[in-house]
gemmi code that builds the backbone of each chain (N, CA, C; Angstrom):
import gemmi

chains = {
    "A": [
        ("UNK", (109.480, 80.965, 105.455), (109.860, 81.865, 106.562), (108.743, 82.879, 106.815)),
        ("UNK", (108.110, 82.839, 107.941), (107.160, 83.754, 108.267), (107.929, 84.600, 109.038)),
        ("UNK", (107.447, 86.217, 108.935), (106.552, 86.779, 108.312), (107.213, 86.811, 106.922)),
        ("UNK", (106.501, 86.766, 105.767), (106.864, 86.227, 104.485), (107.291, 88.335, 103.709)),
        ("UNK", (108.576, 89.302, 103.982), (108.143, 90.387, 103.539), (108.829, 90.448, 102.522)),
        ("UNK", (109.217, 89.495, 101.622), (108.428, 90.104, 99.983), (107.638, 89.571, 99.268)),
        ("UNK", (106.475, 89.743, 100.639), (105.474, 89.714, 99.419), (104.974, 90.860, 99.575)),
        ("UNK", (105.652, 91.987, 99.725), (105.317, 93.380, 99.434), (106.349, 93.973, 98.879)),
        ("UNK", (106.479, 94.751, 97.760), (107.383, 95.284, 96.487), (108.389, 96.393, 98.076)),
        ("UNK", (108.087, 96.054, 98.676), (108.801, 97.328, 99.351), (109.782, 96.669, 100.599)),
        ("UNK", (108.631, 95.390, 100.926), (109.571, 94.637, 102.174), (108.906, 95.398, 103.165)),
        ("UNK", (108.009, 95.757, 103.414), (106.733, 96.182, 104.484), (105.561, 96.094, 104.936)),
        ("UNK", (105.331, 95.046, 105.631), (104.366, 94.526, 105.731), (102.944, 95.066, 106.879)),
        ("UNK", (101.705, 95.363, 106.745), (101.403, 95.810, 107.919), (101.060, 95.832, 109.607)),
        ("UNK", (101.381, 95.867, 110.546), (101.139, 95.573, 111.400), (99.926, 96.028, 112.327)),
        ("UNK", (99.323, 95.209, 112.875), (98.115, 95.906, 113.813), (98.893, 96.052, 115.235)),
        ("UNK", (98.696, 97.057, 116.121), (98.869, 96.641, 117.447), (97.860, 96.818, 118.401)),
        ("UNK", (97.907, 95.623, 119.411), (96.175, 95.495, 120.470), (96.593, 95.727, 121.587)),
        ("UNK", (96.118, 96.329, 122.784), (95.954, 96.023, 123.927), (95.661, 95.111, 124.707)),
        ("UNK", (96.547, 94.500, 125.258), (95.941, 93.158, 125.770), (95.402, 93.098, 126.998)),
        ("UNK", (95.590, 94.416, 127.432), (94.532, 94.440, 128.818), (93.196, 95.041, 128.603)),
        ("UNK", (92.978, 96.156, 126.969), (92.046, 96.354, 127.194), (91.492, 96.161, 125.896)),
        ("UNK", (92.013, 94.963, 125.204), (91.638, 94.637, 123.652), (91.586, 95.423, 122.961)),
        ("UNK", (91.674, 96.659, 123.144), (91.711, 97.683, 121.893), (92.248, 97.853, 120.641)),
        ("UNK", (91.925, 97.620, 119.340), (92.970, 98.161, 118.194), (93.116, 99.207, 118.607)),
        ("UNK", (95.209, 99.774, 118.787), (95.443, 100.719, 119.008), (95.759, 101.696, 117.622)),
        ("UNK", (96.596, 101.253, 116.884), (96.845, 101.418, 115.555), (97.590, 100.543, 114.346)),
        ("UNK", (97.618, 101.176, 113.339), (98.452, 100.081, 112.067), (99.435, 101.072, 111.669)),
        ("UNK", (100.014, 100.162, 111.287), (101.668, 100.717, 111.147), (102.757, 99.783, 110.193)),
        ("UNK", (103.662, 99.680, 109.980), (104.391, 99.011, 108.856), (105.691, 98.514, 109.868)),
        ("UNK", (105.815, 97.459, 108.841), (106.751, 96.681, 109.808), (107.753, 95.506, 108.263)),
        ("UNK", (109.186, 96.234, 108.518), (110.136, 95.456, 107.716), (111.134, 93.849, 108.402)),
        ("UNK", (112.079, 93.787, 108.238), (112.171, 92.838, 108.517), (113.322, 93.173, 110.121)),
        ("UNK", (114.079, 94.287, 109.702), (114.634, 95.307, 110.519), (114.033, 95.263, 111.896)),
        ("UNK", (112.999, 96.223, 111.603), (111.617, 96.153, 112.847), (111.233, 95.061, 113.340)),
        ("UNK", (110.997, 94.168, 112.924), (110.547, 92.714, 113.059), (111.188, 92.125, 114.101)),
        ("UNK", (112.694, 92.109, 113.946), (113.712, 91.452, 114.155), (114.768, 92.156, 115.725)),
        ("UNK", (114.109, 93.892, 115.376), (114.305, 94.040, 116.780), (113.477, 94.101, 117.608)),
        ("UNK", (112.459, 94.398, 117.562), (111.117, 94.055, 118.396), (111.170, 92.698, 119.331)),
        ("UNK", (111.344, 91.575, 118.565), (111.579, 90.162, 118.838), (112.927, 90.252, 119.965)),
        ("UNK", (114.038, 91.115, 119.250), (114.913, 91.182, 120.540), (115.013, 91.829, 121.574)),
        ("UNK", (114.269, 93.215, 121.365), (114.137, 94.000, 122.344), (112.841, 93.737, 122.948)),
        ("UNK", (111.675, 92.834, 123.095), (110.509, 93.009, 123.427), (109.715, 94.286, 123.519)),
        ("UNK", (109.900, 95.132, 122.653), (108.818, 96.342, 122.478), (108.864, 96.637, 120.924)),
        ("UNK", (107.691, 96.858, 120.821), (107.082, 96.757, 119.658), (108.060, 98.016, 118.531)),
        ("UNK", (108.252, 97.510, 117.571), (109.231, 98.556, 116.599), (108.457, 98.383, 115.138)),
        ("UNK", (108.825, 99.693, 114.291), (107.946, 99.905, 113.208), (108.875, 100.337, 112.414)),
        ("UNK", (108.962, 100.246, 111.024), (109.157, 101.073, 109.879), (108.365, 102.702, 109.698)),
        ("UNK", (109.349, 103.543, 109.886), (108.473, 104.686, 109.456), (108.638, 105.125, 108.028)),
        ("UNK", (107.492, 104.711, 107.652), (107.761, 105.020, 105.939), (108.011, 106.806, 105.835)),
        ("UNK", (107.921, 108.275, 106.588), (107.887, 109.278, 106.568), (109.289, 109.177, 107.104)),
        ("UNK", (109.801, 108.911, 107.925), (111.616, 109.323, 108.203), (112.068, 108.344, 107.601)),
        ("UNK", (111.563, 107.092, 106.913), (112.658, 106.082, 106.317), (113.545, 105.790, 107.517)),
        ("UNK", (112.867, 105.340, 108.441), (114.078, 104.635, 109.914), (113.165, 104.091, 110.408)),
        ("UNK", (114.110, 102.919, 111.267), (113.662, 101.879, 112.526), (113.086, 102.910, 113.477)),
        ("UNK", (111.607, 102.706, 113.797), (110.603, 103.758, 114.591), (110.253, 102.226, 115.955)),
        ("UNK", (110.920, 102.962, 117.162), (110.695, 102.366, 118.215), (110.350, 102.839, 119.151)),
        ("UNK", (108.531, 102.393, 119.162), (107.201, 103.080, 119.617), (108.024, 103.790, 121.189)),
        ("UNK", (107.805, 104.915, 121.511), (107.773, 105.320, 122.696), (109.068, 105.732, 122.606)),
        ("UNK", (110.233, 105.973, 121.917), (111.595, 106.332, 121.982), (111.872, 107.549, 122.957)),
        ("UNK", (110.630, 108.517, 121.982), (110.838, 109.894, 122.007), (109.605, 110.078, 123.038)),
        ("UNK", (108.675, 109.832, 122.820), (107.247, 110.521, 123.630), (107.211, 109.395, 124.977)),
        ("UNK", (108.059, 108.340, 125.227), (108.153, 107.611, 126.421), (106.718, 106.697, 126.291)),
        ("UNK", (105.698, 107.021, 125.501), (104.587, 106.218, 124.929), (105.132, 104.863, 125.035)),
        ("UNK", (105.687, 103.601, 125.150), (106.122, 102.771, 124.623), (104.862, 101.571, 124.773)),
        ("UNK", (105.504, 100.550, 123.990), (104.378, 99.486, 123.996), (105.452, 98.848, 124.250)),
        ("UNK", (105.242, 97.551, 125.276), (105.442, 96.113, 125.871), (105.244, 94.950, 124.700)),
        ("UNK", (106.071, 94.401, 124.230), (105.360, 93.836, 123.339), (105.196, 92.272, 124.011)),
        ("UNK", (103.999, 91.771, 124.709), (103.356, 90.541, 124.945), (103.062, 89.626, 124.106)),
        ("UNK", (102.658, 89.810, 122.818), (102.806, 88.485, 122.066), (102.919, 88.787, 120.827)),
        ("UNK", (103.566, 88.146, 119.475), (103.234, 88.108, 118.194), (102.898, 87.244, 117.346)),
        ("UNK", (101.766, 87.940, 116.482), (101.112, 86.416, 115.927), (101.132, 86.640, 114.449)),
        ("UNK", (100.902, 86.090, 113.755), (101.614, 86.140, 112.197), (99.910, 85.869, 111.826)),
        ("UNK", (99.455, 86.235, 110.282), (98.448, 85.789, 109.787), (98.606, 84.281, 108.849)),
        ("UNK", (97.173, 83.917, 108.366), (97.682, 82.868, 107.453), (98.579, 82.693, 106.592)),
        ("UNK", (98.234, 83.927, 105.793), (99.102, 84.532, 104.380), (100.625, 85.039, 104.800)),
        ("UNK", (100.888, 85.143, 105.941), (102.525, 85.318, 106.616), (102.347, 86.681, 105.730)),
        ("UNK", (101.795, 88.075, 105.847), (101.970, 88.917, 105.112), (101.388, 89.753, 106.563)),
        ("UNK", (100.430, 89.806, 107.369), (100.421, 90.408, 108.327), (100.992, 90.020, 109.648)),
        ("UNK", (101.004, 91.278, 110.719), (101.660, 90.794, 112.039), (100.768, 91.361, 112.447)),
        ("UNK", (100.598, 90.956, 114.214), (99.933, 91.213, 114.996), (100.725, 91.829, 116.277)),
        ("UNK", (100.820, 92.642, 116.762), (101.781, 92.591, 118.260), (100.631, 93.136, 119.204)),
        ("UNK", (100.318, 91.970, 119.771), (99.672, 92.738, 121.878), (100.662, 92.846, 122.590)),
        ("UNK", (99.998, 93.857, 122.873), (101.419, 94.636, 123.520), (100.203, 95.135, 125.008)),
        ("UNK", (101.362, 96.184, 125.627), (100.888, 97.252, 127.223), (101.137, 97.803, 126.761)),
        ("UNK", (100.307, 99.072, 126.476), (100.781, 100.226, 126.029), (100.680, 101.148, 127.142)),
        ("UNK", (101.973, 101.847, 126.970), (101.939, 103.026, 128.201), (101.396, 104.431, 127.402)),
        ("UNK", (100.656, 104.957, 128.314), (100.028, 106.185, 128.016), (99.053, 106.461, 127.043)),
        ("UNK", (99.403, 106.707, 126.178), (99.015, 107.058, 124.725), (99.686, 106.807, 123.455)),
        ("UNK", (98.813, 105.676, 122.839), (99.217, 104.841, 121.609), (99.514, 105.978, 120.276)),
        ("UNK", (98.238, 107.222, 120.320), (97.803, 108.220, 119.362), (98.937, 109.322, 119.787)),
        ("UNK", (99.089, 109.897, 118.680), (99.881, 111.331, 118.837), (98.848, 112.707, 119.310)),
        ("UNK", (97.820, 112.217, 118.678), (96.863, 113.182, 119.080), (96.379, 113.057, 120.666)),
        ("UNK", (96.944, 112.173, 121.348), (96.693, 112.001, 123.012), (95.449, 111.062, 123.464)),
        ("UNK", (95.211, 110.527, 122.180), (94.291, 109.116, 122.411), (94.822, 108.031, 122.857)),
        ("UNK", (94.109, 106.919, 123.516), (94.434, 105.694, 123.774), (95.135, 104.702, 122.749)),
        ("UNK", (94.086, 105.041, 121.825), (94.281, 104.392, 120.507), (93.757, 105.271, 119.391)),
        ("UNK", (94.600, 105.240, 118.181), (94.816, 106.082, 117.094), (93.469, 105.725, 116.444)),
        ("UNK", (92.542, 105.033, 116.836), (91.231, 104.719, 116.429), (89.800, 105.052, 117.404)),
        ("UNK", (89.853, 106.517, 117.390), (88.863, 107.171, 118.591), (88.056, 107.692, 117.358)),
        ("UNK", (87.919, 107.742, 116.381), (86.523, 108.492, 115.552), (85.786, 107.084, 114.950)),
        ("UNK", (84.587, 107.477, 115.037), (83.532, 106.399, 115.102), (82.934, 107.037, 113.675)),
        ("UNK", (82.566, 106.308, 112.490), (81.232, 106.378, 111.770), (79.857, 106.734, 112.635)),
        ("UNK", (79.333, 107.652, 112.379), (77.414, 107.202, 113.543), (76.719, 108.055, 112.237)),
        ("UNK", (75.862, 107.607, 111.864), (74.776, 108.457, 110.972), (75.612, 109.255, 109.616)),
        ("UNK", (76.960, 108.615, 108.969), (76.964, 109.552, 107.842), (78.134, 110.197, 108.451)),
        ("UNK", (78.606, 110.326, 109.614), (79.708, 111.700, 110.055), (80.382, 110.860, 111.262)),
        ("UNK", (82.262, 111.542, 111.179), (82.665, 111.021, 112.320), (82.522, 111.432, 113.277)),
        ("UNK", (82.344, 110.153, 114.753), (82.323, 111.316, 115.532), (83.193, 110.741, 116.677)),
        ("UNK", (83.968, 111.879, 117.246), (84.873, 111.206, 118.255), (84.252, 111.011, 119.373)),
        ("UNK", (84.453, 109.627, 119.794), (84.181, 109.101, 120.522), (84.884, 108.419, 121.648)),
        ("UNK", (86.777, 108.711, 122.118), (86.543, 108.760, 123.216), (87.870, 109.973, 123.627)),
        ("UNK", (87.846, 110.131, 125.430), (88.471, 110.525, 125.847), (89.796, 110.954, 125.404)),
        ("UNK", (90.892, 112.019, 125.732), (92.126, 112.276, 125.377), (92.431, 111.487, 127.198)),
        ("UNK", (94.003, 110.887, 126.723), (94.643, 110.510, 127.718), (96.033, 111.206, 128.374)),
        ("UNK", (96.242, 111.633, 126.577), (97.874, 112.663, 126.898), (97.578, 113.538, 126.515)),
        ("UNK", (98.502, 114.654, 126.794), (98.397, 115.851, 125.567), (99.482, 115.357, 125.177)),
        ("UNK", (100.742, 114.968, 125.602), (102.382, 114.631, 124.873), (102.081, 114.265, 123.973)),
        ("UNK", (102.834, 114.494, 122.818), (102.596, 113.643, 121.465), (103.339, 112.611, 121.230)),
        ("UNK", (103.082, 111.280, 120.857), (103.919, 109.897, 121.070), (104.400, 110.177, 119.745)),
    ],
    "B": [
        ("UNK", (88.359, 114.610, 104.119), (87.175, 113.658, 103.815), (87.881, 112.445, 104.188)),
        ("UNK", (87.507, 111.476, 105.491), (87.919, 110.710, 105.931), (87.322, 109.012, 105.446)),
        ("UNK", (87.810, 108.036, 105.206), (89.318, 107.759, 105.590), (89.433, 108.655, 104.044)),
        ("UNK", (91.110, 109.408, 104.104), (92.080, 109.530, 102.706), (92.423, 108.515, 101.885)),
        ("UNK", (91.551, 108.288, 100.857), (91.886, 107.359, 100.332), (93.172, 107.644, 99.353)),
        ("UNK", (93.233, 108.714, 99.317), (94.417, 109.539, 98.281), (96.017, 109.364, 98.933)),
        ("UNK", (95.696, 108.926, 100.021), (97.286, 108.824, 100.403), (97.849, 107.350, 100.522)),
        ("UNK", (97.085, 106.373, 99.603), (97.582, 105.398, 99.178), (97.712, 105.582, 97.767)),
        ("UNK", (99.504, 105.529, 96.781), (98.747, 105.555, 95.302), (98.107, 104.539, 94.964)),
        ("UNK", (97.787, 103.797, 95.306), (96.821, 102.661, 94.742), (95.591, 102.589, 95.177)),
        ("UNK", (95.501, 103.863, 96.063), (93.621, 103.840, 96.691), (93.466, 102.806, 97.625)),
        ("UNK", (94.462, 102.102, 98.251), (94.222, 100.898, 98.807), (94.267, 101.326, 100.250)),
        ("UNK", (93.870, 101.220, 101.438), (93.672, 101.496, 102.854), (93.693, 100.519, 103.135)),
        ("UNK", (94.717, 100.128, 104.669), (94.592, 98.545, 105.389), (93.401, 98.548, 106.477)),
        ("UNK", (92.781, 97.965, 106.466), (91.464, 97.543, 107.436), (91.830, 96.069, 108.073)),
        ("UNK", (91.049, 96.843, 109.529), (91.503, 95.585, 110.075), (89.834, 95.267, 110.903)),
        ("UNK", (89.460, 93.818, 110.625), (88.694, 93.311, 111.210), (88.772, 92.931, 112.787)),
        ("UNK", (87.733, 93.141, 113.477), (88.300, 92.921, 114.662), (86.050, 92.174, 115.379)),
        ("UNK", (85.901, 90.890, 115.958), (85.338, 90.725, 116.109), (84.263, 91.536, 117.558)),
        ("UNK", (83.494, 91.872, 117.762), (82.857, 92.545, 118.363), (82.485, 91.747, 119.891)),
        ("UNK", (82.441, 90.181, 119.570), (82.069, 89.698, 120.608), (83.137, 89.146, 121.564)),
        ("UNK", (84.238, 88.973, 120.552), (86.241, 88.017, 121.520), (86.974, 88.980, 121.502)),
        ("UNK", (86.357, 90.546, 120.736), (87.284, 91.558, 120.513), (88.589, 90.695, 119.702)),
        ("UNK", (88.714, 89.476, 119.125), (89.891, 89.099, 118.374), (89.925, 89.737, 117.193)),
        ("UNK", (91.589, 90.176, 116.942), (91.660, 90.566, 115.887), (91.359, 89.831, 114.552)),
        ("UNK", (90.791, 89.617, 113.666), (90.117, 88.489, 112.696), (90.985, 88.434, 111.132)),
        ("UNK", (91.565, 89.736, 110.727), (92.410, 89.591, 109.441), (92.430, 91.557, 108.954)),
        ("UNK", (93.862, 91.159, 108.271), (93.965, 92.900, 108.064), (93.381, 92.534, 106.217)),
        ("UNK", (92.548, 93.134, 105.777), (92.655, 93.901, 103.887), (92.691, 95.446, 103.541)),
        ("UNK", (92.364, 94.843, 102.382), (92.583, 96.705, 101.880), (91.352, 96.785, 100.896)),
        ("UNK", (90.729, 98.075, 101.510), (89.927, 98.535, 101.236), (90.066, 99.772, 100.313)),
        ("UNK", (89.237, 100.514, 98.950), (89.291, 101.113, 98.046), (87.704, 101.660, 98.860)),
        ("UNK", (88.005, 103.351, 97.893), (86.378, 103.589, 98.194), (85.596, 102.666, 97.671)),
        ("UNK", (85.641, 102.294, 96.592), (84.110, 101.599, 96.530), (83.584, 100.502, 97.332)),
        ("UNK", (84.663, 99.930, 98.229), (84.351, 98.292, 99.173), (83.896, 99.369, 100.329)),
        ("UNK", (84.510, 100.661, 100.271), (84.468, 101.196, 101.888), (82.715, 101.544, 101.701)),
        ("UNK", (82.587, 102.159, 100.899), (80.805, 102.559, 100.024), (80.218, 101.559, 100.580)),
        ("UNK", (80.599, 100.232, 99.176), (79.753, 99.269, 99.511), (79.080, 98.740, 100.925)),
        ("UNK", (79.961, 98.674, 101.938), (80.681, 98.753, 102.724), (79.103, 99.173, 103.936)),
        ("UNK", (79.562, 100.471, 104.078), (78.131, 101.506, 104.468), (77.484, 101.092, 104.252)),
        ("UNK", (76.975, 101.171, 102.688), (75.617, 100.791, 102.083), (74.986, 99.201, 103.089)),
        ("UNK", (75.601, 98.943, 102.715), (75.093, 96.676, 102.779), (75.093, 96.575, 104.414)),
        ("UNK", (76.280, 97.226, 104.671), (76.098, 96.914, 106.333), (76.888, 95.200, 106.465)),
        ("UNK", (77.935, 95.309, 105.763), (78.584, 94.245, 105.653), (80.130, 94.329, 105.345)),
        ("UNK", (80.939, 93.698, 105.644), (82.248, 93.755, 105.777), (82.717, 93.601, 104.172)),
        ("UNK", (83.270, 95.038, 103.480), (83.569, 94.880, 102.257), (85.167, 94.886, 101.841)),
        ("UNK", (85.629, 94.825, 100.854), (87.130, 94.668, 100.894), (87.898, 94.860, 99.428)),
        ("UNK", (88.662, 95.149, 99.180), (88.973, 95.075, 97.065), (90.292, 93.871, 97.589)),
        ("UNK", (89.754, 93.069, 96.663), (90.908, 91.737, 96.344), (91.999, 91.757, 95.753)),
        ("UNK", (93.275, 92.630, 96.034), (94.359, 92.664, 95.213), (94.820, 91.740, 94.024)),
        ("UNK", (94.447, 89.986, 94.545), (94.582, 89.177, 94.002), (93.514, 89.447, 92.812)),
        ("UNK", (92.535, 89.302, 93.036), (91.285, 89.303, 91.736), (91.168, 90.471, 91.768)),
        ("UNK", (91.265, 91.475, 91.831), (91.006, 92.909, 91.543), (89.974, 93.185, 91.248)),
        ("UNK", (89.170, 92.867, 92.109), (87.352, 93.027, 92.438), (87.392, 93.415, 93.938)),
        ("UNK", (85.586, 93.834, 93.285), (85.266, 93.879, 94.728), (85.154, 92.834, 95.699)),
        ("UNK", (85.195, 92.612, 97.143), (84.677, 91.341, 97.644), (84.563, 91.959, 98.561)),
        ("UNK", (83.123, 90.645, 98.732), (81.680, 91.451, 99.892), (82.701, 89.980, 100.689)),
        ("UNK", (83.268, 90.147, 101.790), (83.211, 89.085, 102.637), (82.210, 88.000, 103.118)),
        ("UNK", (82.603, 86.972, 103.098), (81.552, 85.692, 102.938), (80.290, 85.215, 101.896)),
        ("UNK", (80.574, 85.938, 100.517), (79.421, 85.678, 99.197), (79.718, 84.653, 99.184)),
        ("UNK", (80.679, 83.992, 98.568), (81.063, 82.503, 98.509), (81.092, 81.686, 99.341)),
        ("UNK", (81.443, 81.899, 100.172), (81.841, 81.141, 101.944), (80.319, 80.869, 102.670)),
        ("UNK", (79.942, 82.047, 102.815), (78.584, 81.950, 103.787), (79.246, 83.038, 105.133)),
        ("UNK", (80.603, 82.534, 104.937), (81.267, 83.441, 106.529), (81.341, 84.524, 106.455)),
        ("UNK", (80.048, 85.356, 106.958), (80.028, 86.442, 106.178), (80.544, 87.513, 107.701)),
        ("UNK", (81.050, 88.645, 107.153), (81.552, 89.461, 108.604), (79.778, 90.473, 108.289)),
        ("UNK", (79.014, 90.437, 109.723), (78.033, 92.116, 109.626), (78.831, 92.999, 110.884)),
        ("UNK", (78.467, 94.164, 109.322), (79.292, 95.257, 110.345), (78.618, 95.786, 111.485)),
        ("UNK", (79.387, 95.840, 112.510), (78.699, 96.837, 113.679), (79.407, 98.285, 113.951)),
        ("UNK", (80.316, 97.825, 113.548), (80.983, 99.623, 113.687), (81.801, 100.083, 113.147)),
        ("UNK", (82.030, 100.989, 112.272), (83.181, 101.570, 111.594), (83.548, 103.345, 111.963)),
        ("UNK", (85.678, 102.555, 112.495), (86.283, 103.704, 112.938), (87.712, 103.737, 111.892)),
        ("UNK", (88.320, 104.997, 111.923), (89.170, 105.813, 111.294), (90.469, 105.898, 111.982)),
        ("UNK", (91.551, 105.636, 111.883), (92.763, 106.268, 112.715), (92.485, 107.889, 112.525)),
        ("UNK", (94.055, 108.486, 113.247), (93.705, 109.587, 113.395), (94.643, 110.192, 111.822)),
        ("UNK", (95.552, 109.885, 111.082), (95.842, 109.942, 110.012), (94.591, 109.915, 109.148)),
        ("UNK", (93.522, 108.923, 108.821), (92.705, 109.163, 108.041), (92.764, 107.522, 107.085)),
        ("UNK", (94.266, 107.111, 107.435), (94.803, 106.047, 106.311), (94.863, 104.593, 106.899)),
        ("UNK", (93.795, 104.020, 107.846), (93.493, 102.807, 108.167), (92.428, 103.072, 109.082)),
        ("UNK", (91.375, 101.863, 108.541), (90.133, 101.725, 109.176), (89.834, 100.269, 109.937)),
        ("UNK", (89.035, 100.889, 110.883), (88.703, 99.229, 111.736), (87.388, 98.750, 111.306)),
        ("UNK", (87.434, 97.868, 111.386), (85.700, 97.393, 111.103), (85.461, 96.607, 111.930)),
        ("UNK", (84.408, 96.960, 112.923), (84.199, 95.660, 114.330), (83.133, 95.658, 113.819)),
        ("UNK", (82.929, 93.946, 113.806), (81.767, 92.728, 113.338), (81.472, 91.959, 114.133)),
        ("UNK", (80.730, 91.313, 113.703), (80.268, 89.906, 114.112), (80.756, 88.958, 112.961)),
        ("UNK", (81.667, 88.493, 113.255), (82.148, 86.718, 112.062), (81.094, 86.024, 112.379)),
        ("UNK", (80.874, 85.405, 110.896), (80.314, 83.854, 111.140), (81.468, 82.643, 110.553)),
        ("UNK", (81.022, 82.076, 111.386), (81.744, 80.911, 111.125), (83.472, 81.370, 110.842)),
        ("UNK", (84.109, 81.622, 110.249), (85.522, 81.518, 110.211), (86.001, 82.683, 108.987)),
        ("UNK", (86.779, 83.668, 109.863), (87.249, 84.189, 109.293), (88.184, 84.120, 108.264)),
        ("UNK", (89.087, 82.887, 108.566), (90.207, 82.909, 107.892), (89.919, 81.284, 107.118)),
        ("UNK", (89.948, 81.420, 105.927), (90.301, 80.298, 105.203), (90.935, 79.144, 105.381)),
        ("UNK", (91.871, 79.167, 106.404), (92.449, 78.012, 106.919), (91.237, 77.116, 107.678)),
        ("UNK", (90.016, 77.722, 107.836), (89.234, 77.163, 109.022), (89.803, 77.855, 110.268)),
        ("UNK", (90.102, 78.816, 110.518), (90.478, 79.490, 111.849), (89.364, 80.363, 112.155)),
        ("UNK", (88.766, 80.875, 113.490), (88.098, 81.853, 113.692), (88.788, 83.109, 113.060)),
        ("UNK", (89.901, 83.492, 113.861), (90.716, 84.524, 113.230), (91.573, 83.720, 111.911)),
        ("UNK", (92.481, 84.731, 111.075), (93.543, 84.176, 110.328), (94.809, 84.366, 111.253)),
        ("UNK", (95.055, 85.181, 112.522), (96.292, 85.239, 113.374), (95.971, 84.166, 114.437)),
        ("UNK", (96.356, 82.833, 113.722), (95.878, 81.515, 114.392), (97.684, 81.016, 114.925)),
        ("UNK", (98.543, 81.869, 114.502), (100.277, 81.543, 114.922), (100.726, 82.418, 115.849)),
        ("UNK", (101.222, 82.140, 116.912), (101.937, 82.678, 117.727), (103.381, 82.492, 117.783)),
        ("UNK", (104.104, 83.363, 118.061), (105.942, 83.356, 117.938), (106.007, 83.150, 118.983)),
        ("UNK", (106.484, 81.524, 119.780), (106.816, 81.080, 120.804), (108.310, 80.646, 120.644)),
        ("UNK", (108.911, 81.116, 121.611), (110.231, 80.806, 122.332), (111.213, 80.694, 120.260)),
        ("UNK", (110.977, 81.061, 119.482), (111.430, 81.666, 118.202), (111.193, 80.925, 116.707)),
        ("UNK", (109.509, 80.140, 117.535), (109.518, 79.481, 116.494), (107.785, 79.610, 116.655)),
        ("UNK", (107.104, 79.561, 115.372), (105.700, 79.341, 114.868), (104.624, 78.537, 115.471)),
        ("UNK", (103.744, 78.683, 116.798), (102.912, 77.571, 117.154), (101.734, 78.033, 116.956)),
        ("UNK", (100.777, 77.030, 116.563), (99.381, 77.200, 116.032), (98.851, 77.204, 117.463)),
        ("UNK", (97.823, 77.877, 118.168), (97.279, 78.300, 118.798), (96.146, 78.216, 119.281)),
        ("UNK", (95.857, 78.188, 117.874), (93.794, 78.133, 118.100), (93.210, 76.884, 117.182)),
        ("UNK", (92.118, 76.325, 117.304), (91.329, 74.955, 116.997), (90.816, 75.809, 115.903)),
        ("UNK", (90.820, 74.705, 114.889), (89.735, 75.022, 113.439), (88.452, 74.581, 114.120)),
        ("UNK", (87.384, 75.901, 113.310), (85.985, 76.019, 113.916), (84.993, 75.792, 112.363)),
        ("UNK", (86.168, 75.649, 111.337), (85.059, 75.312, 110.337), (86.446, 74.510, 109.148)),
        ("UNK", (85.802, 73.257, 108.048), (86.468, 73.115, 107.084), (86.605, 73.995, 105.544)),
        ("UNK", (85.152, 74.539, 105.818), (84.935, 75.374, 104.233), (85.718, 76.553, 104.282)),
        ("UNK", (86.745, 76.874, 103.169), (87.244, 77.716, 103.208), (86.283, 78.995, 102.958)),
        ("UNK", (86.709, 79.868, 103.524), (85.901, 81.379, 103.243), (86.643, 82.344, 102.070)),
    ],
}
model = gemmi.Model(1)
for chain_id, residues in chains.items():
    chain = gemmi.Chain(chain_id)
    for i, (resn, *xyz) in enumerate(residues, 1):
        res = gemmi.Residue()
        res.name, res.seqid = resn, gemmi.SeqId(i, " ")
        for name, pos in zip(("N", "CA", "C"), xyz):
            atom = gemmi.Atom()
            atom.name, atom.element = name, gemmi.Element(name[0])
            atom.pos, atom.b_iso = gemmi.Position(*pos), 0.0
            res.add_atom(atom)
        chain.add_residue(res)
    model.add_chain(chain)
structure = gemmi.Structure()
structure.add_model(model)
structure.setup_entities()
């Protein structure tokens, strides 16, 4: 049975989510079987929040939501993948994607634009 | 001091490969400071092997080696991207990526053509 989640002591496996219009890794996030299972029914992407211990369904609260367009499982059935549309801002900090600081020379440096100020 | 490696107890951070030229996502690991070091240093896609509990330089054995072109941070601190260039096949199955399955209509379809037999 893919996604295979115990093969993590916790039943949480990690998830990436992409942009599929603008390929972006937006962020990683954890994903039980819970999440998994409503995502698949609700078509928008849902997470385990290991900090509230609850079904976290992206955009509930900050209207941020992601579309979820496709899911793809890894070899090892231990990761997920969801491309999704993401509306607005993936980042809480009002980024596109929770992956705007760049390595360059030794130091991070942010590298792009804010899209929201709302926090997702 | 970014990424936190302290807010995994096991020092472990999920990294996710993501190719530079298909933008495909290529495979999530977990990275420890010293793969993230190594990492910098080599200019090559590094990783700690839960299974063997070593270091692993991606593609020593294989040849499929990932070179890094860019390394970014979420905004937590606690997952990193690494955009490369793959050679030859990321995923051991012979897949470019290892998210070679897609969840169609509620069941598992392989997706993408094997681009190599040697496992990596």
């Amino acid at each position: 049975m893919l996604p295979d989640f115990s093969k993590a002591p916790d039943g949480l496996l990690p998830a990436v989510a992409q942009d599929v219009r603008t390929q972006e890794v937006l962020m990683v996030a954890w994903v039980n079987r819970e999440a998994f299972e409503h995502a698949i029914k609700t078509g928008r992407a849902a997470y385990w929040s290991r900090s509230r211990k609850s079904l976290w369904v992206k955009g509930d609260t900050s209207g941020h939501l992601q579309k979820l367009r496709e899911i793809w499982v890894d070899c090892d059935g231990d990761s997920i993948l969801y491309r999704v549309e993401q509306t607005g801002a993936a980042c809480h900090d009002g980024y596109f994607s929770c992956f705007y600081r760049r390595l360059e020379n030794g130091a991070w440096s942010v590298e792009r634009e804010k899209v929201a100020e709302k926090p997702s």
